[in-house]
N, CA, C and O atoms as a GROMACS GRO file, in nm:
protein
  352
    1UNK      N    1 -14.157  13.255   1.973
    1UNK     CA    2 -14.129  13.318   1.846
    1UNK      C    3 -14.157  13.217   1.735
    1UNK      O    4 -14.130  13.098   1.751
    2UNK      N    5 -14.221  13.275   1.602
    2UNK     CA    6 -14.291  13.166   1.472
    2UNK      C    7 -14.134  13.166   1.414
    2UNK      O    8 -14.072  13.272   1.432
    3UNK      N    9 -14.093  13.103   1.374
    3UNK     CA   10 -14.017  13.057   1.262
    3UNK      C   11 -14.081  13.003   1.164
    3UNK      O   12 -14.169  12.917   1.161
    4UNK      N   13 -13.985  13.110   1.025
    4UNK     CA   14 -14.049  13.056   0.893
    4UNK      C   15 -13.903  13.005   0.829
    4UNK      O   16 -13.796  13.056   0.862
    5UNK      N   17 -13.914  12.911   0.744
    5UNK     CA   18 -13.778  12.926   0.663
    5UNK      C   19 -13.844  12.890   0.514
    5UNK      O   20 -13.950  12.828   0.514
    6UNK      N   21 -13.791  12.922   0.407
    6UNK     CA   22 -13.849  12.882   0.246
    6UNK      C   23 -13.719  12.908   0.172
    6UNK      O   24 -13.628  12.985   0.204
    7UNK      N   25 -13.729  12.823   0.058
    7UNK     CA   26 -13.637  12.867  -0.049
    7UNK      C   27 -13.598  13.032  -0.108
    7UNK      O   28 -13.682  13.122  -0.116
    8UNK      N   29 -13.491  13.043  -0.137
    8UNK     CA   30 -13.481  13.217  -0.229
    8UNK      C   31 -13.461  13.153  -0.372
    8UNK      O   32 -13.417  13.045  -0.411
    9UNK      N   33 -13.509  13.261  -0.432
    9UNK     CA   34 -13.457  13.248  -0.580
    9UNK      C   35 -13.298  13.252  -0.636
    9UNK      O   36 -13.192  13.306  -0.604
   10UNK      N   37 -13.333  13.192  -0.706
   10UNK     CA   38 -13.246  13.116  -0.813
   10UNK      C   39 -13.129  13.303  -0.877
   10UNK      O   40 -13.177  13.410  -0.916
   11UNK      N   41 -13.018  13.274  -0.865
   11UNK     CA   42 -12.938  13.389  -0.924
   11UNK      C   43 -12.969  13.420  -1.050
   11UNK      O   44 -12.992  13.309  -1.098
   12UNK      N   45 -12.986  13.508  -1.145
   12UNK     CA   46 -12.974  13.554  -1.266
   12UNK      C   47 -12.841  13.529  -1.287
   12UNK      O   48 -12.771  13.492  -1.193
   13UNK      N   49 -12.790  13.548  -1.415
   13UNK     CA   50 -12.620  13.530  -1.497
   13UNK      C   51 -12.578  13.647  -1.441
   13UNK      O   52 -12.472  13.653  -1.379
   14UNK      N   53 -12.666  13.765  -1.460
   14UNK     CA   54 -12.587  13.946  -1.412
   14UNK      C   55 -12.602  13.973  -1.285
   14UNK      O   56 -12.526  14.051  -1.228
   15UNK      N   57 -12.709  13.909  -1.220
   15UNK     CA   58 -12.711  13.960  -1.086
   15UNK      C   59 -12.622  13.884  -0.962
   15UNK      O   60 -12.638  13.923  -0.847
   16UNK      N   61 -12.551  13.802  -0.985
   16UNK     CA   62 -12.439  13.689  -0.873
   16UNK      C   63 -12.542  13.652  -0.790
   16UNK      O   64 -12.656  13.644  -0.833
   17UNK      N   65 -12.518  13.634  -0.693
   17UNK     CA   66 -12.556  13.551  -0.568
   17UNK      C   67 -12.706  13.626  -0.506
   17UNK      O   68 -12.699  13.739  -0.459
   18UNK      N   69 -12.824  13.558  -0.511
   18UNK     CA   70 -12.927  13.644  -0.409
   18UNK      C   71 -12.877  13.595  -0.274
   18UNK      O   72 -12.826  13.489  -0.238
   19UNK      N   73 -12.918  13.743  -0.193
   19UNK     CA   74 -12.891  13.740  -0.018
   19UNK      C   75 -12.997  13.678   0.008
   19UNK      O   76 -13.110  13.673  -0.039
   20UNK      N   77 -12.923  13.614   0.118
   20UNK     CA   78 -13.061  13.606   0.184
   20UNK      C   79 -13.141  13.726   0.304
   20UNK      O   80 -13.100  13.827   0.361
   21UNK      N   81 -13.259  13.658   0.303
   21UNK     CA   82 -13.320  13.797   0.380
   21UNK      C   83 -13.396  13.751   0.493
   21UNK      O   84 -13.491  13.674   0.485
   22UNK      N   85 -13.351  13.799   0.594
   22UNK     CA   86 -13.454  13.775   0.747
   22UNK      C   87 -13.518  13.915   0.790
   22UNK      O   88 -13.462  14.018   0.826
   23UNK      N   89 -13.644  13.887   0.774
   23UNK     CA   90 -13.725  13.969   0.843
   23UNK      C   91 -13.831  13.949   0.950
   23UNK      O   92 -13.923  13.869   0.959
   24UNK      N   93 -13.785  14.056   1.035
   24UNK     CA   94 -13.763  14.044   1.185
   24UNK      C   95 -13.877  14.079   1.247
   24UNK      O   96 -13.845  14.183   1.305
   25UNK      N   97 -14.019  14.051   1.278
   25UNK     CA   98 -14.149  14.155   1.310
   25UNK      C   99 -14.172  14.139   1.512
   25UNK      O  100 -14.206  14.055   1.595
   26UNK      N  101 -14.135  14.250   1.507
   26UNK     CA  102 -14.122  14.290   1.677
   26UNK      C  103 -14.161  14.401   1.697
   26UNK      O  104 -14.177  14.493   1.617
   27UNK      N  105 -14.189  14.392   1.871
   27UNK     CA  106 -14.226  14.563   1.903
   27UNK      C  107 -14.376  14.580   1.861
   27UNK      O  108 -14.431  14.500   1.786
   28UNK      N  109 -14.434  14.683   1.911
   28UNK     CA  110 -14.536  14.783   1.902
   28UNK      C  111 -14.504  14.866   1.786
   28UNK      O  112 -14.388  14.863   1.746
   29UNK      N  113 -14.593  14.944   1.725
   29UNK     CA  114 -14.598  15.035   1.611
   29UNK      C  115 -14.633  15.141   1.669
   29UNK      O  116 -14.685  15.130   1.780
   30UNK      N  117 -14.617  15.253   1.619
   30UNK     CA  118 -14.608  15.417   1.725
   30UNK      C  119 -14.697  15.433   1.714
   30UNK      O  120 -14.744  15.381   1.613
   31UNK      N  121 -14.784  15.508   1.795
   31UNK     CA  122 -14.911  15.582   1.777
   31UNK      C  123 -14.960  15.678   1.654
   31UNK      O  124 -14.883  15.769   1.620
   32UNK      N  125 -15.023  15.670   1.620
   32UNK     CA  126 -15.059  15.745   1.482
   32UNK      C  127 -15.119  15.908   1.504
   32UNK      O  128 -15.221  15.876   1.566
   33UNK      N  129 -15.123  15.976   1.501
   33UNK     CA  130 -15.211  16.085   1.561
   33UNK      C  131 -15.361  16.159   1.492
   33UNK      O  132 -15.461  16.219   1.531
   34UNK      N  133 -15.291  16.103   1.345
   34UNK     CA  134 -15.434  16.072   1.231
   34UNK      C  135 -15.440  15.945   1.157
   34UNK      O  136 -15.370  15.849   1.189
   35UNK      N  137 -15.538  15.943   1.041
   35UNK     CA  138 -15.569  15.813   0.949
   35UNK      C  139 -15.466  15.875   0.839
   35UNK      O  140 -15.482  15.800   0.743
   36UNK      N  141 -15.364  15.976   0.800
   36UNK     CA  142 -15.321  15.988   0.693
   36UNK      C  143 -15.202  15.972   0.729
   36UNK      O  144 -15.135  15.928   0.636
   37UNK      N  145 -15.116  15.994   0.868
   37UNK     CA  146 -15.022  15.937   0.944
   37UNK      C  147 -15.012  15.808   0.937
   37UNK      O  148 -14.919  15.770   0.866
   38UNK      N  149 -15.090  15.710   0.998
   38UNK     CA  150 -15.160  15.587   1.018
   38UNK      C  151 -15.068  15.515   0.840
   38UNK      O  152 -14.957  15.466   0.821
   39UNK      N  153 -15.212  15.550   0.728
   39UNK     CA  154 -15.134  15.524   0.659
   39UNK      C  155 -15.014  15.508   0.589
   39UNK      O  156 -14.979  15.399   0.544
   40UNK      N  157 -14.933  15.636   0.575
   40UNK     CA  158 -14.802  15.669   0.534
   40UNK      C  159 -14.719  15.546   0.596
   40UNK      O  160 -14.640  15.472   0.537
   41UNK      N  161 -14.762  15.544   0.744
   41UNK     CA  162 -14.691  15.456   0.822
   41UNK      C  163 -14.680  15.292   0.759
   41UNK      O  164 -14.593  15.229   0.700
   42UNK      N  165 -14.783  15.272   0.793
   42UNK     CA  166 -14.869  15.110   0.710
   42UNK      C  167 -14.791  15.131   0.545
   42UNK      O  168 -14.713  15.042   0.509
   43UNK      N  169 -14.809  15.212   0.482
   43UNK     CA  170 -14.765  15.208   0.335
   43UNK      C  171 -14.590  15.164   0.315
   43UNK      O  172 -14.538  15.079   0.243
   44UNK      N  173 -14.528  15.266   0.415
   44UNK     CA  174 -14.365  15.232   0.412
   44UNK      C  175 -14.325  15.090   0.421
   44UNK      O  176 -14.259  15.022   0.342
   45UNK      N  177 -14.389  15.055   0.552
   45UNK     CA  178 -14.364  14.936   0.617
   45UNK      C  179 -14.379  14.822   0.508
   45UNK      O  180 -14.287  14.743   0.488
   46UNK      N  181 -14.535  14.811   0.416
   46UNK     CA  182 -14.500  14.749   0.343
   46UNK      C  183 -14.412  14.751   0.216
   46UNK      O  184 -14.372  14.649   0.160
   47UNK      N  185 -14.383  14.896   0.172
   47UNK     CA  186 -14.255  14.915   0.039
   47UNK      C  187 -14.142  14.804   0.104
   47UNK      O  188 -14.105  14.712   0.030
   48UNK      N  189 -14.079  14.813   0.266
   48UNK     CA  190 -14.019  14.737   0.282
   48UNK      C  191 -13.999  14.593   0.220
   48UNK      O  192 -13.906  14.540   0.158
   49UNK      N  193 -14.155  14.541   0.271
   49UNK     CA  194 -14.131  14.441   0.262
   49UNK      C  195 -14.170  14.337   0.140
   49UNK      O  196 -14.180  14.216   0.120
   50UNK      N  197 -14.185  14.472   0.067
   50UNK     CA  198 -14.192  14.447  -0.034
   50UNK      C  199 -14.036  14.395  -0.125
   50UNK      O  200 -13.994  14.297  -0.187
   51UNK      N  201 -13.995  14.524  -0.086
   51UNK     CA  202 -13.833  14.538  -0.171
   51UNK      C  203 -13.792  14.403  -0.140
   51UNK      O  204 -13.792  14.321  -0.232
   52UNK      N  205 -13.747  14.361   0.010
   52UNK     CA  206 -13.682  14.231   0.062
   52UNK      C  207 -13.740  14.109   0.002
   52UNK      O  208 -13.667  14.010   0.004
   53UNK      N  209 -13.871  14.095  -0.057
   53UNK     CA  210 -13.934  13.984  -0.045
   53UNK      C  211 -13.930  13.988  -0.207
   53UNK      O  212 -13.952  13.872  -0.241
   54UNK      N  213 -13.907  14.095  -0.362
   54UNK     CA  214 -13.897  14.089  -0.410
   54UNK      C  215 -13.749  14.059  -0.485
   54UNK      O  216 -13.727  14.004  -0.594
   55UNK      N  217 -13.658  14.115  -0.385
   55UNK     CA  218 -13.514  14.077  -0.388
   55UNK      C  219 -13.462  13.936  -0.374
   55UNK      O  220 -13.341  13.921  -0.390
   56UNK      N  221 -13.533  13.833  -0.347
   56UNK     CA  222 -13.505  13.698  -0.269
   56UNK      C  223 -13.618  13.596  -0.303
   56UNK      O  224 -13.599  13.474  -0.309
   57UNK      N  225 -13.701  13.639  -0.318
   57UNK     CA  226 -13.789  13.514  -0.385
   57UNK      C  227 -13.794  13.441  -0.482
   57UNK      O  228 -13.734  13.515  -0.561
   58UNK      N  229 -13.812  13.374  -0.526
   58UNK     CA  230 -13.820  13.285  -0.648
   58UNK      C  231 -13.998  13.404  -0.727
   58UNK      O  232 -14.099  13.446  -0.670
   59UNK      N  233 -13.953  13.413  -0.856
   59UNK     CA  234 -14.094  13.487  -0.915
   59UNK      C  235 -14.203  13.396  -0.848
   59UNK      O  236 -14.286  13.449  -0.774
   60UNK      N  237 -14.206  13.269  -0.870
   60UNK     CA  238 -14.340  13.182  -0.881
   60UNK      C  239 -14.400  13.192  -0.705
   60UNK      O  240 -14.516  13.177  -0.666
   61UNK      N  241 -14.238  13.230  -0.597
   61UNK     CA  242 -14.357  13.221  -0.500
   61UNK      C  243 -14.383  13.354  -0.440
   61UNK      O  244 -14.456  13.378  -0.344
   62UNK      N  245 -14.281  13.479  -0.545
   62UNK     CA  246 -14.407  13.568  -0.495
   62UNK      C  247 -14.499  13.601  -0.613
   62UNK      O  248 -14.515  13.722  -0.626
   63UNK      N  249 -14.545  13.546  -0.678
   63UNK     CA  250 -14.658  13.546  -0.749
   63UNK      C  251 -14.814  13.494  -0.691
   63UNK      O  252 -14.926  13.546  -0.691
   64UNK      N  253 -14.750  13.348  -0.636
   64UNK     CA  254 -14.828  13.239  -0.520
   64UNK      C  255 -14.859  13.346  -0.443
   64UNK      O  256 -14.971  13.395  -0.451
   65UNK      N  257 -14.761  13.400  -0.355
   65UNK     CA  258 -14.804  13.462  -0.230
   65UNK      C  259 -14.927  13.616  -0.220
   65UNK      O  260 -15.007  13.634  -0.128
   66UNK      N  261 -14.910  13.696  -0.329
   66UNK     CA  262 -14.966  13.776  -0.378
   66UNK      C  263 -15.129  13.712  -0.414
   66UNK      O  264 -15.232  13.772  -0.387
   67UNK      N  265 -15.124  13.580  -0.480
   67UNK     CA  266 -15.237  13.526  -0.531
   67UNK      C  267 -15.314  13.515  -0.366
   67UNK      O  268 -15.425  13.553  -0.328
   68UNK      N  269 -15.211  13.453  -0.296
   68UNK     CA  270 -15.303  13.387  -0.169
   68UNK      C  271 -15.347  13.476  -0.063
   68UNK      O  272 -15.420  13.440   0.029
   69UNK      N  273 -15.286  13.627  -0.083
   69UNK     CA  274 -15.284  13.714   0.004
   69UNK      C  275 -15.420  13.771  -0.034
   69UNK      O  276 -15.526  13.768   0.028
   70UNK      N  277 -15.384  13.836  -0.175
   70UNK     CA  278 -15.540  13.862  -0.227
   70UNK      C  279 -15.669  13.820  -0.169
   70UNK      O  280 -15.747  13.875  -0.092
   71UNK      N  281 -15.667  13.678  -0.246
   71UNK     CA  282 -15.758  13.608  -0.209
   71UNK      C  283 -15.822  13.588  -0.061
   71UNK      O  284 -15.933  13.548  -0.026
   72UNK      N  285 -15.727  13.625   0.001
   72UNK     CA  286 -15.766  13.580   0.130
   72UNK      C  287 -15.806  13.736   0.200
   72UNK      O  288 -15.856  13.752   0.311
   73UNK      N  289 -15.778  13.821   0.122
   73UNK     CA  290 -15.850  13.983   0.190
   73UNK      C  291 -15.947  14.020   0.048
   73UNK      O  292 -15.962  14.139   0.021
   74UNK      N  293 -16.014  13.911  -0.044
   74UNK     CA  294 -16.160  13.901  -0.107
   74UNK      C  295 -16.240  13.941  -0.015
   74UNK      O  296 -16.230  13.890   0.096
   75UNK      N  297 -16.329  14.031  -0.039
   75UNK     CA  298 -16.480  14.085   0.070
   75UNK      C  299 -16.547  13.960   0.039
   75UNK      O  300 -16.531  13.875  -0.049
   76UNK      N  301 -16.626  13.972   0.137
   76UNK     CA  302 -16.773  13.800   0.148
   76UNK      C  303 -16.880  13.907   0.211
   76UNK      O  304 -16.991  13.863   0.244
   77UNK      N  305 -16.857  14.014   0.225
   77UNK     CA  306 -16.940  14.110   0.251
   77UNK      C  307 -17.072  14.118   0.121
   77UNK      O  308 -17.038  14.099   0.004
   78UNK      N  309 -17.204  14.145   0.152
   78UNK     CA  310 -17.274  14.108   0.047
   78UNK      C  311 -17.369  14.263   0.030
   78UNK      O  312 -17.487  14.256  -0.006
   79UNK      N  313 -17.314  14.380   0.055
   79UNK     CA  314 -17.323  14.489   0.035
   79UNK      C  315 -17.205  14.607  -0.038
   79UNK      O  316 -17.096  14.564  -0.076
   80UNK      N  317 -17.231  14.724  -0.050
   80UNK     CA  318 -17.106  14.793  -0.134
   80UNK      C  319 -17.037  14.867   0.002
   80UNK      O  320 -17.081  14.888   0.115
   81UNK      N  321 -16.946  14.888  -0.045
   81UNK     CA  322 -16.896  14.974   0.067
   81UNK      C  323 -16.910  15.127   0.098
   81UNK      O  324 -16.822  15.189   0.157
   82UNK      N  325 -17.023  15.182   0.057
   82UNK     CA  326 -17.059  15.313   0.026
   82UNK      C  327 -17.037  15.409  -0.006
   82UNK      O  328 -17.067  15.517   0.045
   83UNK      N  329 -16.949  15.374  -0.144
   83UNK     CA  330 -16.876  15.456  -0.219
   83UNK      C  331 -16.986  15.499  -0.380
   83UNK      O  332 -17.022  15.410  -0.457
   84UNK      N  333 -17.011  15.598  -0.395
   84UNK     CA  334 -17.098  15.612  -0.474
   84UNK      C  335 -17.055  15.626  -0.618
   84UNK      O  336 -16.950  15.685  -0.646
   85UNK      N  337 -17.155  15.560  -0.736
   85UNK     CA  338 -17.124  15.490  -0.830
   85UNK      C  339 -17.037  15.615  -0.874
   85UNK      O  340 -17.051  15.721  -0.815
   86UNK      N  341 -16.949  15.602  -0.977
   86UNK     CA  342 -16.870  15.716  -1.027
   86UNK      C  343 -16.796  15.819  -0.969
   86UNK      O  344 -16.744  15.916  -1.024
   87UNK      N  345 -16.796  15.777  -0.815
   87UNK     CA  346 -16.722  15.917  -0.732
   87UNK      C  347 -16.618  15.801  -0.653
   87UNK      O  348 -16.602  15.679  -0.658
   88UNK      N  349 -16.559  15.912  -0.580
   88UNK     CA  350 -16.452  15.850  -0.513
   88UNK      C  351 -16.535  15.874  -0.317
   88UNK      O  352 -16.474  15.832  -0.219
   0.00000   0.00000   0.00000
């Protein structure tokens, strides 16, 4: 098992004490039976981890982390993805 550990952010005056937050990634993911299933699925999962990781971070490192995540799912692909100009 990876162990991560990092700082949480700093309390606001109104908000008291941030929790801390462990999140736990285990198990298999259910079978999907379509791509719009599939998604919904993929989409929740990250609201999660979103909420937790916005609840407990310091701004600057989820700002960092967002920057590095990006960056790091940049295409290097040197074609379009065949979506035609003005349409979806």
């Amino acid at each position: 098992m990876s162990r991560v550990v990092i700082s949480k952010a700093e309390p606001t005056h109104s908000q008291g004490q941030v929790t801390d937050v462990v999140i736990e990634i285990t198990g298999s993911q259910p079978e999907h039976p379509d791509l719009k299933q599939a998604a919904e699925f993929f989409h929740d999962e990250a609201q999660v981890i979103h909420k937790a990781l916005s609840a407990a971070l310091p701004g600057g490192t989820l700002d960092a982390l967002f920057a590095v995540m990006a960056a790091d799912k940049a295409s290097r692909f040197r074609v379009a993805y065949g979506i035609p100009a003005g349409g979806s």
